[in-house]
C-alpha positions in Angstrom: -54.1 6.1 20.7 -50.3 4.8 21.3 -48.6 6.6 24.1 -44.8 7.3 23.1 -42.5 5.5 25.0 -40.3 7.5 27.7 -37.1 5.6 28.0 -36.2 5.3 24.4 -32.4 6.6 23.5 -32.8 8.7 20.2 -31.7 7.1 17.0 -28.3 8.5 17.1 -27.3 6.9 20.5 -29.0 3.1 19.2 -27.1 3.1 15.6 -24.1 5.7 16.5 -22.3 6.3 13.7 -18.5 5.1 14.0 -16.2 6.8 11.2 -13.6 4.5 10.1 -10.1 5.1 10.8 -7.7 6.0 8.5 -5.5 4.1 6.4 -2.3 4.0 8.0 0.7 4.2 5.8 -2.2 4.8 2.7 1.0 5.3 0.1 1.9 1.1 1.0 -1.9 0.3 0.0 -1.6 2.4 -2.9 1.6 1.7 -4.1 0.2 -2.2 -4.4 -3.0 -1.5 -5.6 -2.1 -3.1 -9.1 -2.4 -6.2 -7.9 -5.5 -5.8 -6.1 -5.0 -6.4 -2.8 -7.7 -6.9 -0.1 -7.4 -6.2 3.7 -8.6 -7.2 6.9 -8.1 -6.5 10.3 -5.7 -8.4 12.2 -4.5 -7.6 15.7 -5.9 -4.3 15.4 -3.9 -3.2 12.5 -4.5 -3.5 8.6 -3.2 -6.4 6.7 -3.0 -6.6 3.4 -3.9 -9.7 1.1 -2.6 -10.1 -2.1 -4.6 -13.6 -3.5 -4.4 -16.3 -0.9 -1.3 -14.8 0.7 -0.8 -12.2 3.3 2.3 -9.8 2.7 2.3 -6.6 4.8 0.3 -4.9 8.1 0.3 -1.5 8.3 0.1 -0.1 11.8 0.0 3.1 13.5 -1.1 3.3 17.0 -0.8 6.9 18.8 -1.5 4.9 21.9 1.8 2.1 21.9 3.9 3.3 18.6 7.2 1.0 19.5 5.9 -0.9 16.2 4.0 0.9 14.1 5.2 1.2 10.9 4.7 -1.8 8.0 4.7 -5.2 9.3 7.0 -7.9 6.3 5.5 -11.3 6.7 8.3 -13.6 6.2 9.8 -16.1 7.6 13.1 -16.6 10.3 15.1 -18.2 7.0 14.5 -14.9 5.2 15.8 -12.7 7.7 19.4 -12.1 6.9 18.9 -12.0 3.2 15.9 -9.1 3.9 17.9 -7.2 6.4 21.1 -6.6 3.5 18.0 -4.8 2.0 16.3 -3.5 5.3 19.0 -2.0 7.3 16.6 -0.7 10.2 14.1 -4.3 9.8 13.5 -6.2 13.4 11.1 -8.2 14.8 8.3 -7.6 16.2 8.2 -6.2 20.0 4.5 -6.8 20.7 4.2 -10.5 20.4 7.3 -10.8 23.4 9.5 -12.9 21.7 12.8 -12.0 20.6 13.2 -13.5 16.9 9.8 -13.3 14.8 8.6 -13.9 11.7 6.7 -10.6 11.7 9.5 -8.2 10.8 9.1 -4.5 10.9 9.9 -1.4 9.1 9.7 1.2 12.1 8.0 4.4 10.7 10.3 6.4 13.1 13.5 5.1 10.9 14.7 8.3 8.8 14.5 5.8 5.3 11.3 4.6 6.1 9.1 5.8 3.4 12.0 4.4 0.9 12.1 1.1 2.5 8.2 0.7 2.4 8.2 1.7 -1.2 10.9 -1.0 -1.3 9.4 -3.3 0.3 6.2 -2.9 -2.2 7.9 -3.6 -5.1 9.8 -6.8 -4.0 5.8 -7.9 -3.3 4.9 -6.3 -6.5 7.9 -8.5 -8.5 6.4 -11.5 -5.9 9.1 -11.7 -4.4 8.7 -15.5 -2.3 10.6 -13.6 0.6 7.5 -11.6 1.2 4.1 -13.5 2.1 2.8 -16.4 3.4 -0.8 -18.0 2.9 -2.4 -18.2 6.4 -3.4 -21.8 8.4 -6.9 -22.3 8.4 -9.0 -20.5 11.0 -11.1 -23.7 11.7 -10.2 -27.4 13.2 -10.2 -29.8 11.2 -13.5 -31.9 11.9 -12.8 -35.4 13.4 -13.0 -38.4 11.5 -16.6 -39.8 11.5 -17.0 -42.8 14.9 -18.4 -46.1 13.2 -22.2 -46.6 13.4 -22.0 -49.5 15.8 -22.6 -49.4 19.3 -19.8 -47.5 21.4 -17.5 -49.9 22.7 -17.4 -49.7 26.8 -13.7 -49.9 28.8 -13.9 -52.3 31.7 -14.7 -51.4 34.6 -11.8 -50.6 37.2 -11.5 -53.3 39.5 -10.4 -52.1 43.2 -8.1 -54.1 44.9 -7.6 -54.8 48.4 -5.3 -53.8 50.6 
């Protein structure tokens, strides 16, 4: 007969179970759902997707809330044009640098539900402001060395002194 092990953790504390986090800023994701967008999770916030371009984070952190809020991905060249629309739009503290292309909608600006709503539907209307299709995660694979024998360098010849 098997003796039951002593030192096993029950079930719970092997598999704990981890409940999600909440969407932050749900009426953004919403609000694009039309175009079905998919998400991911980039620097500990949600971005959003829509096809092979990524348009908005949302991010609320209780912990470090300077820029929580939703996160335009854009580029420096859009900036002034955005910010007519986006009175309260800057960039990004996190990364440390000054001028970014991640601009953000702070969700402690008094307009900020109107200019995330805002902000949907100029990526709604695809608005080429709005959105930028990522680099690619992996390196590109060096070219292929020829199958003859590896050329050798000289050796260095010493000199004397």
């Amino acid at each position: 007969m098997l003796k039951p092990r002593r030192n096993t953790p029950p079930a719970s504390a092997v598999f704990p179970y981890q409940q999600r986090k909440p969407v932050p800023h749900q009426f953004v994701l919403d609000t694009v759902a039309p175009l079905s967008p998919y998400t991911r999770l980039m620097f500990g916030c949600l971005a959003i997707y829509v096809e092979d371009k990524i348009v908005l984070i949302l991010r609320d952190k209780p912990e470090s809330t300077a820029d929580n809020g939703v996160w335009l991905v854009t580029t420096e060249e859009h900036h002034e044009s955005l910010r007519r629309e986006f009175p309260n739009m800057r960039s990004i503290q996190v990364l440390g640098k000054p001028v970014t292309g991640w601009q953000l909608l702070p969700a402690d600006a008094p307009d900020f539900e109107e200019e995330a709503l805002h902000a949907c539907e100029l990526v709604l209307a695809g608005d080429p402001r709005i959105g930028k299709v990522p680099g690619s995660r992996r390196r590109a694979k060096k070219t292929p060395r020829s199958s003859g024998p590896k050329a050798r360098s000289a050796p260095k010849r010493r000199t004397s002194s």
